[in-house]
N, C-alpha and C positions, 0 to 999 in steps of 0.2 A: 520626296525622300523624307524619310522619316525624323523627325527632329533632332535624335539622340544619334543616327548615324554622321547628321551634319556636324553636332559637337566634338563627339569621336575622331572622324576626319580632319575637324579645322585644328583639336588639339592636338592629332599626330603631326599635322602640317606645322603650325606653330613651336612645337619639341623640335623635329628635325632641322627649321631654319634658324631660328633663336641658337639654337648649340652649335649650326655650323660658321653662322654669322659671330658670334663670341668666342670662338674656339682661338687658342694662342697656339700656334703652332712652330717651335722655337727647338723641337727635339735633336735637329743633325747638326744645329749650334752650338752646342754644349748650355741645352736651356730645359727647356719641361714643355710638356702637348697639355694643354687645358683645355678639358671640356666641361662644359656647363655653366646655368646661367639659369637664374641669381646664386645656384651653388655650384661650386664645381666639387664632379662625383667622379673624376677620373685625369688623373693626372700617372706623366712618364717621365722621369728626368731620367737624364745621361749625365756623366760628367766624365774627367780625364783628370788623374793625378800626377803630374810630371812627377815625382820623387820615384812613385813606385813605377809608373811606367804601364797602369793598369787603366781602365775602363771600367763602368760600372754602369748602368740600369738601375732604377726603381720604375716600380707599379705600385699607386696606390688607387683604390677603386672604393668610393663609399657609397654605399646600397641608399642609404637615407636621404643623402643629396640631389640623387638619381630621384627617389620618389620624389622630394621635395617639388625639382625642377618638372615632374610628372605634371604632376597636381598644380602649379602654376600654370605649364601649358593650359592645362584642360580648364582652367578656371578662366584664363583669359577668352578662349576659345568660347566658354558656356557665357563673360559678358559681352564679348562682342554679337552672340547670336542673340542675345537680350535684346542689345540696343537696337542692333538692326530692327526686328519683328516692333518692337516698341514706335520706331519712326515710321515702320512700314503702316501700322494701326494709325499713327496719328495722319497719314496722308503728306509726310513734308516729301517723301521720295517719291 
């Protein structure tokens, strides 16, 4: 396999567990769903006002954070295939 499909792979692999692995999930508490890691790019809170006797929802989604934690995956992804192929040359594995 070709080298760039490996990175692509390991940093989709690493996005998806990193964000599920870090994810706060607190929404049916009267709390907020946080995704993302080292940003968070998508957050839901609920909350309940006794006085009014209302309910409420937010979404907030930021596009930037989203790329940020992108671009982290995919970087850790591209050193860990560094180091690997680096130990595989030197003969320690």
């Amino acid at each position: 396999m070709k080298d760039s499909y490996k990175i692509l792979i390991g940093g989709a692999l690493i996005f998806g567990i990193v964000t599920l692995a870090t994810s706060s999930l607190h929404y049916d508490a009267d709390g907020a769903d946080n995704y993302g890691f080292p940003f968070s790019f998508y957050t839901k809170v609920s909350g309940y006002n006794v006085v009014t006797n209302e309910g409420d929802t937010s979404i907030q989604f930021r596009f930037f954070a989203l790329l940020g934690d992108i671009v982290f995956a995919f970087l850790g992804s591209w050193l860990i295939f560094k180091l690997i192929n680096k130990l595989y040359k030197k003969g320690n594995v």
